[in-house]
N, CA, C and O atoms as a GROMACS GRO file, in nm:
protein
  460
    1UNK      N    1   0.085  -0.117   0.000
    1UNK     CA    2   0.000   0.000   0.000
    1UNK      C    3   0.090   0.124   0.000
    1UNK      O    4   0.183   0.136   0.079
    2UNK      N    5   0.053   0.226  -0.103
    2UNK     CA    6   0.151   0.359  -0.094
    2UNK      C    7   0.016   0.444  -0.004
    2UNK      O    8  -0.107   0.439  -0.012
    3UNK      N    9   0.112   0.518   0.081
    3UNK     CA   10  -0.011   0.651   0.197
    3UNK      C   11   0.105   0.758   0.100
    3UNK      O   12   0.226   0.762   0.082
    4UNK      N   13  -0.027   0.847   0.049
    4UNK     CA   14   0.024   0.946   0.014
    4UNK      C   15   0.010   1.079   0.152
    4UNK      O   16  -0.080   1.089   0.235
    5UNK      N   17   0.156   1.182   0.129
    5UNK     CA   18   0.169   1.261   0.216
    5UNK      C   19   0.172   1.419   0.196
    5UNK      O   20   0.162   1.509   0.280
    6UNK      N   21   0.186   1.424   0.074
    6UNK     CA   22   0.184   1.496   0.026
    6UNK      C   23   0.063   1.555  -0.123
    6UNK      O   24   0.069   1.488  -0.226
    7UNK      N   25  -0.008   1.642  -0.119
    7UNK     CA   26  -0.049   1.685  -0.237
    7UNK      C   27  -0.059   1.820  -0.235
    7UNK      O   28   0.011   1.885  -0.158
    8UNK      N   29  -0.145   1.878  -0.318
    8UNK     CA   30  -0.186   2.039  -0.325
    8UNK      C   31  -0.293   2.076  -0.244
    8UNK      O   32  -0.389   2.000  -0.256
    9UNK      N   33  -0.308   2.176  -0.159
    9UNK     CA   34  -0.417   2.189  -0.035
    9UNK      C   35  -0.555   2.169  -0.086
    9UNK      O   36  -0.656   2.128  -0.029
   10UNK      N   37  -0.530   2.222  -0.249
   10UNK     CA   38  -0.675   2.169  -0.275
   10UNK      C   39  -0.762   2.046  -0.335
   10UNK      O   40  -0.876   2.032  -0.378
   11UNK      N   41  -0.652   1.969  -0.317
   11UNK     CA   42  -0.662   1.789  -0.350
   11UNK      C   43  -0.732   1.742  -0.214
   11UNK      O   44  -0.784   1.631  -0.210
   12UNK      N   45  -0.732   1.827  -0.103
   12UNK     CA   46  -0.756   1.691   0.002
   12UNK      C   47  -0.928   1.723   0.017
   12UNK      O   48  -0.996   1.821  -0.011
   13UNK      N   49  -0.954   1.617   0.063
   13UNK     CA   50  -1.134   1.638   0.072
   13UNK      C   51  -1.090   1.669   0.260
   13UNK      O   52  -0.986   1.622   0.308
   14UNK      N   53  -1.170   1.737   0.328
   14UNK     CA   54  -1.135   1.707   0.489
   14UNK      C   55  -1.328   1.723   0.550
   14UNK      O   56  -1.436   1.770   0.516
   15UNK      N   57  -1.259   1.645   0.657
   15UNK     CA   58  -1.407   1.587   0.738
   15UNK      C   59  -1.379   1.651   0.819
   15UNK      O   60  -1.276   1.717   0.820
   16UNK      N   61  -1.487   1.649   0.938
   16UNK     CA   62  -1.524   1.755   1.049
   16UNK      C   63  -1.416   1.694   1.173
   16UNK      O   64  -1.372   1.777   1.253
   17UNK      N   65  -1.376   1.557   1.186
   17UNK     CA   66  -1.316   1.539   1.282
   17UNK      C   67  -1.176   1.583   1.261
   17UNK      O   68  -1.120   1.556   1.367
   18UNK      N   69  -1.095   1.634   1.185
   18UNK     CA   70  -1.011   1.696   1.149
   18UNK      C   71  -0.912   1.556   1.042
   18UNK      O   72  -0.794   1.583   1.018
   19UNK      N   73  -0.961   1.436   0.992
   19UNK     CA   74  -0.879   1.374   0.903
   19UNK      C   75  -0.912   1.426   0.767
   19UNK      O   76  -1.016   1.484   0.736
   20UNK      N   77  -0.801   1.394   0.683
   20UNK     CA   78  -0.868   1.414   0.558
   20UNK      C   79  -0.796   1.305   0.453
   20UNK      O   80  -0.719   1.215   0.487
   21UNK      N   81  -0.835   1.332   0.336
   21UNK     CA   82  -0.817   1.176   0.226
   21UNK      C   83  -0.833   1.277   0.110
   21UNK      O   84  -0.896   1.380   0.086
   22UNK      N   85  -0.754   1.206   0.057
   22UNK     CA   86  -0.718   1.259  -0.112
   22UNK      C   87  -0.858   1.236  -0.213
   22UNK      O   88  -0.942   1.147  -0.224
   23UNK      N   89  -0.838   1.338  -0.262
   23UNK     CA   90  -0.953   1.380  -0.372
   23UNK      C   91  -0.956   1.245  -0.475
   23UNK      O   92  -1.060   1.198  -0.520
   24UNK      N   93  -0.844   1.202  -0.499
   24UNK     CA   94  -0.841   1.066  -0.608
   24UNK      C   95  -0.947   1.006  -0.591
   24UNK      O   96  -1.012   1.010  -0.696
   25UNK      N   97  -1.006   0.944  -0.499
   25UNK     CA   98  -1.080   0.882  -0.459
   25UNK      C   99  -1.232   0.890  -0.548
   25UNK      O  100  -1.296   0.794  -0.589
   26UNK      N  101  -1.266   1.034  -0.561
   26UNK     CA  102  -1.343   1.030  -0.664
   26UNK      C  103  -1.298   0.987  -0.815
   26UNK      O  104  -1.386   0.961  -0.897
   27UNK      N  105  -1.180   0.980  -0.845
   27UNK     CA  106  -1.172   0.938  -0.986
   27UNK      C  107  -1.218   0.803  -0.986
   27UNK      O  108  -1.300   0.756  -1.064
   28UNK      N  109  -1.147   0.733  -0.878
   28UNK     CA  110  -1.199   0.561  -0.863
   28UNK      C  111  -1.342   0.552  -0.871
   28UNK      O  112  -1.384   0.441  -0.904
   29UNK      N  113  -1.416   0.632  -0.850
   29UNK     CA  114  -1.596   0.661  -0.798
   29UNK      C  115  -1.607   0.668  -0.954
   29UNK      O  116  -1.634   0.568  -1.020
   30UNK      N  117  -1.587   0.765  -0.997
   30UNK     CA  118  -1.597   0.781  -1.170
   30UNK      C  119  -1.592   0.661  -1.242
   30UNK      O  120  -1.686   0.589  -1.275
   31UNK      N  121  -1.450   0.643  -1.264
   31UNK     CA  122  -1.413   0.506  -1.316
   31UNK      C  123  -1.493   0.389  -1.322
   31UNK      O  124  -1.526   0.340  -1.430
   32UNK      N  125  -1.537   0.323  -1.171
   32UNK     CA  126  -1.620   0.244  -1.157
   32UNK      C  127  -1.740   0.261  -1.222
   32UNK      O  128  -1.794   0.161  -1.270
   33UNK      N  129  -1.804   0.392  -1.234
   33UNK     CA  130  -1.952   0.407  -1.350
   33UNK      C  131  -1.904   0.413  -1.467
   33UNK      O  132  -1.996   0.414  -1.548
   34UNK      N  133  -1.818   0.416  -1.509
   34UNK     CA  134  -1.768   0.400  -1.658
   34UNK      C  135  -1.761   0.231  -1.698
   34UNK      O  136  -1.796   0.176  -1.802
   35UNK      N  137  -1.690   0.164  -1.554
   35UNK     CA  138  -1.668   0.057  -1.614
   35UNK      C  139  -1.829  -0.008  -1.653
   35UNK      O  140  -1.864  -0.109  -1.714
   36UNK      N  141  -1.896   0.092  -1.591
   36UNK     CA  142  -2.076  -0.044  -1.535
   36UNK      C  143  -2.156   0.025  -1.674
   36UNK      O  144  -2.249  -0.028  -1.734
   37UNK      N  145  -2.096   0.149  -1.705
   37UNK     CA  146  -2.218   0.179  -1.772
   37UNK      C  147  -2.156   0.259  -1.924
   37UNK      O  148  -2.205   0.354  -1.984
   38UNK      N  149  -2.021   0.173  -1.960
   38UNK     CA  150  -1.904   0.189  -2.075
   38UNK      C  151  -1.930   0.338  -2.078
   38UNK      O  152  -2.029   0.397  -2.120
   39UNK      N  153  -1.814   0.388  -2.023
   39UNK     CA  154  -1.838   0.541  -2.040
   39UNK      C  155  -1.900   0.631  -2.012
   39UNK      O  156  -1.857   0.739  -2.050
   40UNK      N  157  -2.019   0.629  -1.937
   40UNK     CA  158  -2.158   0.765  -1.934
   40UNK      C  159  -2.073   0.843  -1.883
   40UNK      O  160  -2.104   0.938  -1.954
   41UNK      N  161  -1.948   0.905  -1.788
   41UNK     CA  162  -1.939   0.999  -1.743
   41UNK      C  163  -1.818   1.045  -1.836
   41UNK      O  164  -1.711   0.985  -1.845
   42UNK      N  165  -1.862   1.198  -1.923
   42UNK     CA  166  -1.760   1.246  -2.001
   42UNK      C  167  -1.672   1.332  -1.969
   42UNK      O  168  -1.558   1.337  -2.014
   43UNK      N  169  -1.735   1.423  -1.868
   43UNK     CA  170  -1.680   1.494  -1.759
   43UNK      C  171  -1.733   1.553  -1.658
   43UNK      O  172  -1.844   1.600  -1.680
   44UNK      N  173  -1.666   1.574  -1.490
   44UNK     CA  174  -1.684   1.611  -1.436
   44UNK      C  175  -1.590   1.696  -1.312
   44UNK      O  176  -1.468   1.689  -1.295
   45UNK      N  177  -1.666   1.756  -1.254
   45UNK     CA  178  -1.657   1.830  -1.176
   45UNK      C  179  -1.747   1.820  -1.025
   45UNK      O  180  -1.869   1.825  -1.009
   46UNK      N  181  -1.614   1.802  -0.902
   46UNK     CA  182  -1.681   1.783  -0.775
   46UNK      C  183  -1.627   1.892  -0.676
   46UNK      O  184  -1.507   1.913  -0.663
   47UNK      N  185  -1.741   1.973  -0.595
   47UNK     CA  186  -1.693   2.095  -0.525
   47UNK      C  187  -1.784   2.070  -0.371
   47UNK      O  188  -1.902   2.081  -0.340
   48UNK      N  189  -1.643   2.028  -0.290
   48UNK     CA  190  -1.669   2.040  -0.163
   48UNK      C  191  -1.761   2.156  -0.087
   48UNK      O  192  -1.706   2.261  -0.119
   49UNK      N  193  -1.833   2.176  -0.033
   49UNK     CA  194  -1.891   2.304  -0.007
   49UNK      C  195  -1.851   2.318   0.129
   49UNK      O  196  -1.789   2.410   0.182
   50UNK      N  197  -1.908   2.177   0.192
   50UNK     CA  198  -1.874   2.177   0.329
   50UNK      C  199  -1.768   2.006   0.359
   50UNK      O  200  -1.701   1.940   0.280
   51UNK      N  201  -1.800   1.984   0.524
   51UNK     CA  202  -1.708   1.926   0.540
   51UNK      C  203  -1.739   1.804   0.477
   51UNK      O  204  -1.645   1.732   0.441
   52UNK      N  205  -1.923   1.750   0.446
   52UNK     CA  206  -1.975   1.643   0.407
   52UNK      C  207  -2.096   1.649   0.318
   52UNK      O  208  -2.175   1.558   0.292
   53UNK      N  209  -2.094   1.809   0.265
   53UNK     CA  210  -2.184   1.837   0.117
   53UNK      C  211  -2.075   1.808   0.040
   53UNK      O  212  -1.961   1.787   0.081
   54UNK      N  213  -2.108   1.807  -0.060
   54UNK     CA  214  -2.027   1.824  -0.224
   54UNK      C  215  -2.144   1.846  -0.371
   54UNK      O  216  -2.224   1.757  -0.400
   55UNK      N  217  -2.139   1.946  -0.431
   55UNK     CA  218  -2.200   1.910  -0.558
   55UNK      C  219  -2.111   1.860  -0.626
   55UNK      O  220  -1.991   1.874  -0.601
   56UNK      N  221  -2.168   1.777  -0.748
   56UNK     CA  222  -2.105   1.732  -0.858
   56UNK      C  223  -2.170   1.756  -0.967
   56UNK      O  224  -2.290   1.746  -0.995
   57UNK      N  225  -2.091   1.785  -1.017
   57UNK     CA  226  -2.110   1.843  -1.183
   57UNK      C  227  -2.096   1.735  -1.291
   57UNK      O  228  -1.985   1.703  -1.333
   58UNK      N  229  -2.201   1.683  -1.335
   58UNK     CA  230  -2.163   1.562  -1.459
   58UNK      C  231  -2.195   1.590  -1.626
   58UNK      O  232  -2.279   1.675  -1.657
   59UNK      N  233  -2.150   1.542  -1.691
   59UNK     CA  234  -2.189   1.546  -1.806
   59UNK      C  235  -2.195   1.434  -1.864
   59UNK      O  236  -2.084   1.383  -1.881
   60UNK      N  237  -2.297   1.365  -1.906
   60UNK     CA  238  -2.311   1.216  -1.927
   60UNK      C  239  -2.302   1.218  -2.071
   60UNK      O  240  -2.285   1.315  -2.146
   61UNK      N  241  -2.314   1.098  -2.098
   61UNK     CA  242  -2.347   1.058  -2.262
   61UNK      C  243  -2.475   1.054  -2.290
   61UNK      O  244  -2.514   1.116  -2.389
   62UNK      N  245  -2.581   0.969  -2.200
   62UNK     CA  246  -2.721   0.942  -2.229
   62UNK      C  247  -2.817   0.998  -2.096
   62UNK      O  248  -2.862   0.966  -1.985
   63UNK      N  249  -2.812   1.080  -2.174
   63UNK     CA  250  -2.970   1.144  -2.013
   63UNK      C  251  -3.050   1.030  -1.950
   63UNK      O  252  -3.064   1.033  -1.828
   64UNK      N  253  -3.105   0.926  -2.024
   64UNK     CA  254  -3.129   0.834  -1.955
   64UNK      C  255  -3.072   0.766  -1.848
   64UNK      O  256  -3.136   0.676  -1.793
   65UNK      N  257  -2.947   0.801  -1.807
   65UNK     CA  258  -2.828   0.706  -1.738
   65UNK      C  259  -2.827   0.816  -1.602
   65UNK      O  260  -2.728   0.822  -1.529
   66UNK      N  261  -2.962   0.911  -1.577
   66UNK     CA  262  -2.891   1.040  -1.469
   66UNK      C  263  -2.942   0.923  -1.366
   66UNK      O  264  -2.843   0.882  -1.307
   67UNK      N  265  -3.008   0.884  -1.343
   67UNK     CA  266  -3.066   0.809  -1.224
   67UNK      C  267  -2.933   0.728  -1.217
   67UNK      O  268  -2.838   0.733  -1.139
   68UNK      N  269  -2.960   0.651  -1.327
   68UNK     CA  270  -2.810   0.491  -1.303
   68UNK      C  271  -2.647   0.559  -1.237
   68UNK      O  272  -2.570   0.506  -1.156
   69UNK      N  273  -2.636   0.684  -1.305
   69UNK     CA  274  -2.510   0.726  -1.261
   69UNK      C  275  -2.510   0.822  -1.106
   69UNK      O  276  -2.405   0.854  -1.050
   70UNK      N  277  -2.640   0.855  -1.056
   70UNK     CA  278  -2.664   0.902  -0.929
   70UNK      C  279  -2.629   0.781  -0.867
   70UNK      O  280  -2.520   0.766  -0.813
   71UNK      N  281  -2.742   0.669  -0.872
   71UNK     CA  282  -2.684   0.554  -0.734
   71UNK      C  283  -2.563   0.496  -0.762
   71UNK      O  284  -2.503   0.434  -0.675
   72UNK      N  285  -2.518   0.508  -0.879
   72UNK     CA  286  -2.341   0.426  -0.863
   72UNK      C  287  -2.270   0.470  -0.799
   72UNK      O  288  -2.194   0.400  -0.731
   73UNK      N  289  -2.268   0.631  -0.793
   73UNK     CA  290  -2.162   0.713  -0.771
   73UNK      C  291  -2.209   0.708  -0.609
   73UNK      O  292  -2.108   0.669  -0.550
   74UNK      N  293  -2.299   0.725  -0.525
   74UNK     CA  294  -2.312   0.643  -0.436
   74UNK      C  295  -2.293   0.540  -0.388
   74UNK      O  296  -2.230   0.517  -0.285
   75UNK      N  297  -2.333   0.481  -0.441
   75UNK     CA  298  -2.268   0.319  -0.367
   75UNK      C  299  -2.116   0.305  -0.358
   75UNK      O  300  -2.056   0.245  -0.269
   76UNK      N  301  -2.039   0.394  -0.506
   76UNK     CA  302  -1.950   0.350  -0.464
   76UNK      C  303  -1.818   0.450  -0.407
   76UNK      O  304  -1.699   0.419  -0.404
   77UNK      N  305  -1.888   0.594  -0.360
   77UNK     CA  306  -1.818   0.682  -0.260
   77UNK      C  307  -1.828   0.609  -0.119
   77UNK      O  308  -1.734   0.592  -0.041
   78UNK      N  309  -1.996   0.558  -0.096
   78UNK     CA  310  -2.030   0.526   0.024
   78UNK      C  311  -1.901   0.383   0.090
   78UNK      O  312  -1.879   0.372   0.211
   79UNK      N  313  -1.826   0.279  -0.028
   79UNK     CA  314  -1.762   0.235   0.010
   79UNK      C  315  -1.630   0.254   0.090
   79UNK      O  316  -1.570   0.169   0.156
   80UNK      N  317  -1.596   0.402   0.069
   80UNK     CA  318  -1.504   0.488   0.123
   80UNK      C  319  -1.523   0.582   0.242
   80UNK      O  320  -1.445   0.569   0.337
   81UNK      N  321  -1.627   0.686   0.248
   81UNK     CA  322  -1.663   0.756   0.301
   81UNK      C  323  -1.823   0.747   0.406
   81UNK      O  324  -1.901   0.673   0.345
   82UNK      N  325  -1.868   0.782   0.497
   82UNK     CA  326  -1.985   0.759   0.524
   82UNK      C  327  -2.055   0.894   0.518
   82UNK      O  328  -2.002   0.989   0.461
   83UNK      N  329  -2.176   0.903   0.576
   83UNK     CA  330  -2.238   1.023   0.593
   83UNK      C  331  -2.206   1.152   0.491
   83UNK      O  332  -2.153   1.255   0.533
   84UNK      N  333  -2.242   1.136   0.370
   84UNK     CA  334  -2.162   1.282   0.311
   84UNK      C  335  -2.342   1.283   0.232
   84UNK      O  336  -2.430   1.198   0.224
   85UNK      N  337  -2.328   1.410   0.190
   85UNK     CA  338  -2.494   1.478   0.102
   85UNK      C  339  -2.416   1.492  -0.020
   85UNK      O  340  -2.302   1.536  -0.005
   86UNK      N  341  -2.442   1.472  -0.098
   86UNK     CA  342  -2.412   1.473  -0.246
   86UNK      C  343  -2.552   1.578  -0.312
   86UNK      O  344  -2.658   1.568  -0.250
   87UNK      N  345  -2.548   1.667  -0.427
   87UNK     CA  346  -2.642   1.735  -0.458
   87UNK      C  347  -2.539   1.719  -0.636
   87UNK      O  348  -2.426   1.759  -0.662
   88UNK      N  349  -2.641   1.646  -0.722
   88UNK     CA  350  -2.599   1.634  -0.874
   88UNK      C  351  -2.650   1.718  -0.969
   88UNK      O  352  -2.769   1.748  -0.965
   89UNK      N  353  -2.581   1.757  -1.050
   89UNK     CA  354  -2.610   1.884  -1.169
   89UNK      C  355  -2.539   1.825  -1.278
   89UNK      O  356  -2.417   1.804  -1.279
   90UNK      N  357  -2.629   1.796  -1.382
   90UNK     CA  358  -2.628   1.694  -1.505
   90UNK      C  359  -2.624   1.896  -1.597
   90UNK      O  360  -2.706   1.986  -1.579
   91UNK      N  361  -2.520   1.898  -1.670
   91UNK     CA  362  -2.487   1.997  -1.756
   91UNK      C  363  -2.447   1.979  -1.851
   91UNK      O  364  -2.401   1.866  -1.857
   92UNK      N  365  -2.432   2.059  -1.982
   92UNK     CA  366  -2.415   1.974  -2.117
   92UNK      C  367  -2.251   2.012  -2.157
   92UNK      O  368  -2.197   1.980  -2.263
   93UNK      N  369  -2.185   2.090  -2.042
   93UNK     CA  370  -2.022   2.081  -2.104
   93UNK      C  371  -1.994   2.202  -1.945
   93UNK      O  372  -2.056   2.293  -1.891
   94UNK      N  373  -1.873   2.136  -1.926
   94UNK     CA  374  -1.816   2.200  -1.818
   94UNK      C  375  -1.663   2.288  -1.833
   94UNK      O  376  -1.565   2.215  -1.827
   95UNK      N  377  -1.643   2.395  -1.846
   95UNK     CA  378  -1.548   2.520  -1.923
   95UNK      C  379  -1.417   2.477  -1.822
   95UNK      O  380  -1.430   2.404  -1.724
   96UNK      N  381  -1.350   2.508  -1.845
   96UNK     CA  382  -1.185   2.556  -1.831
   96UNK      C  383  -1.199   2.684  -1.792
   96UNK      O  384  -1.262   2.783  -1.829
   97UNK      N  385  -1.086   2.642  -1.670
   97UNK     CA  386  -1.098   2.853  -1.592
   97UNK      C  387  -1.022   2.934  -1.680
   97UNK      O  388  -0.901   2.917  -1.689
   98UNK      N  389  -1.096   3.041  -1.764
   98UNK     CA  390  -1.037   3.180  -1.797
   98UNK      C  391  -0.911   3.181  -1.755
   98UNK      O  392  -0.815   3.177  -1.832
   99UNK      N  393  -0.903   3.187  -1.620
   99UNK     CA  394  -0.709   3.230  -1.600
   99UNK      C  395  -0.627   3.071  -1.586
   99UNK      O  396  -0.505   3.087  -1.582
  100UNK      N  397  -0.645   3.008  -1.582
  100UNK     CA  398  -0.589   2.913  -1.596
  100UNK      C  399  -0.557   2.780  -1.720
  100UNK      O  400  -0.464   2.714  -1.769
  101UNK      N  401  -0.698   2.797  -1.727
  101UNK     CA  402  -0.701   2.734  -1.890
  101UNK      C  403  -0.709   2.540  -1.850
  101UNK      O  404  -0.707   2.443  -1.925
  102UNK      N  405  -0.714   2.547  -1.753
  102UNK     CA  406  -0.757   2.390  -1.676
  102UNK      C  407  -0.877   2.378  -1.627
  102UNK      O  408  -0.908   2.467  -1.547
  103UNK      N  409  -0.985   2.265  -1.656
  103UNK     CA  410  -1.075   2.222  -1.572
  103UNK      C  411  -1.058   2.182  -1.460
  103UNK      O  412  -1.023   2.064  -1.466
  104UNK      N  413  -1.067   2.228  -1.327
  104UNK     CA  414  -1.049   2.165  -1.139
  104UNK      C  415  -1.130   2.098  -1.174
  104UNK      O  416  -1.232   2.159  -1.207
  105UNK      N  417  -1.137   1.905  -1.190
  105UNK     CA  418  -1.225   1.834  -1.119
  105UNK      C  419  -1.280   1.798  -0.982
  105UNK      O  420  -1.386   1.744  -0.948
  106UNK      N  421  -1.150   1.854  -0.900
  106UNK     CA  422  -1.230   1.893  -0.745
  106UNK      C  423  -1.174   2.022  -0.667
  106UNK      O  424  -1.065   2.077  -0.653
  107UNK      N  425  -1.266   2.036  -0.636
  107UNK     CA  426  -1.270   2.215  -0.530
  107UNK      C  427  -1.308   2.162  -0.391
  107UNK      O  428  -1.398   2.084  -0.360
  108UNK      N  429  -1.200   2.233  -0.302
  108UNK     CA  430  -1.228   2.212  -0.180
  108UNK      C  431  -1.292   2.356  -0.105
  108UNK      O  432  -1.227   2.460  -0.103
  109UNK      N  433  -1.405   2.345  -0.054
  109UNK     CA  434  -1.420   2.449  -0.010
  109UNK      C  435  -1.433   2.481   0.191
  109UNK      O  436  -1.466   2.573   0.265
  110UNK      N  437  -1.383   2.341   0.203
  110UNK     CA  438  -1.370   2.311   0.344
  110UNK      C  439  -1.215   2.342   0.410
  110UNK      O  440  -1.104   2.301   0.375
  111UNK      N  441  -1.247   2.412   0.494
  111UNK     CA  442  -1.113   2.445   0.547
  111UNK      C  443  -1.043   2.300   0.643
  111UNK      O  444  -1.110   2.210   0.691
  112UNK      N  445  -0.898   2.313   0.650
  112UNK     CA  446  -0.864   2.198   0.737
  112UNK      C  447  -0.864   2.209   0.883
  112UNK      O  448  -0.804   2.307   0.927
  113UNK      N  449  -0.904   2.149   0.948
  113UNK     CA  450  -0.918   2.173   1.138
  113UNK      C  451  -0.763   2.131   1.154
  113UNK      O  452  -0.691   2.066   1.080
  114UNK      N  453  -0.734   2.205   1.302
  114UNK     CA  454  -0.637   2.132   1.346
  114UNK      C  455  -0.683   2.070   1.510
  114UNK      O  456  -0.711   2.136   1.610
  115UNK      N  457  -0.678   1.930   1.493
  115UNK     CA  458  -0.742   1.869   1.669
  115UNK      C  459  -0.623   1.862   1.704
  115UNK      O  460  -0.594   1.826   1.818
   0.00000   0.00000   0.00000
């Protein structure tokens, strides 16, 4: 097993008890609905609000698939994480920041505690 120790402050997701865990974790969440449902997720975008909201921003292939790709992406955060509110926004293309010229697939908007 590699423990990563390092990333960019705004890679880490952080919870209220003051741990926190790397943002990757949603790519694995992604991935896994790609593998179940070949591809539906084309891109996205996930923004911490709090310590256990997050919206996510998707852009699917088949509108039919918003339900199928809501409970996957559940089931399979919930294998990682407990208690978190998820709030989904199905959009038809997600931009690159003006000053940067990169899409953030995750935004942290939770500050880190120190216990």
């Amino acid at each position: 097993m590699i423990r990563l120790n390092m990333a960019r402050e705004n890679d880490w997701i952080y919870n209220r008890d003051g741990t926190k865990c790397h943002s990757d974790l949603f790519c694995s969440v992604i991935d896994k609905i790609n593998l179940a449902l070949q591809q539906a997720v084309i891109q996205y975008q996930i923004i911490q609000k709090d310590y256990n909201e997050f919206d996510v921003y998707l852009v699917i292939d088949e509108e039919e698939e918003m339900d199928m790709v809501q409970r996957l992406f559940l089931e399979n955060y919930e294998k990682y994480q407990k208690k978190s509110r998820f709030h989904f926004f199905f959009v038809n293309c997600l931009y690159p920041s003006e000053k940067t010229g990169k899409l953030a697939w995750f935004i942290s908007n939770a500050k880190e505690k120190n216990i």
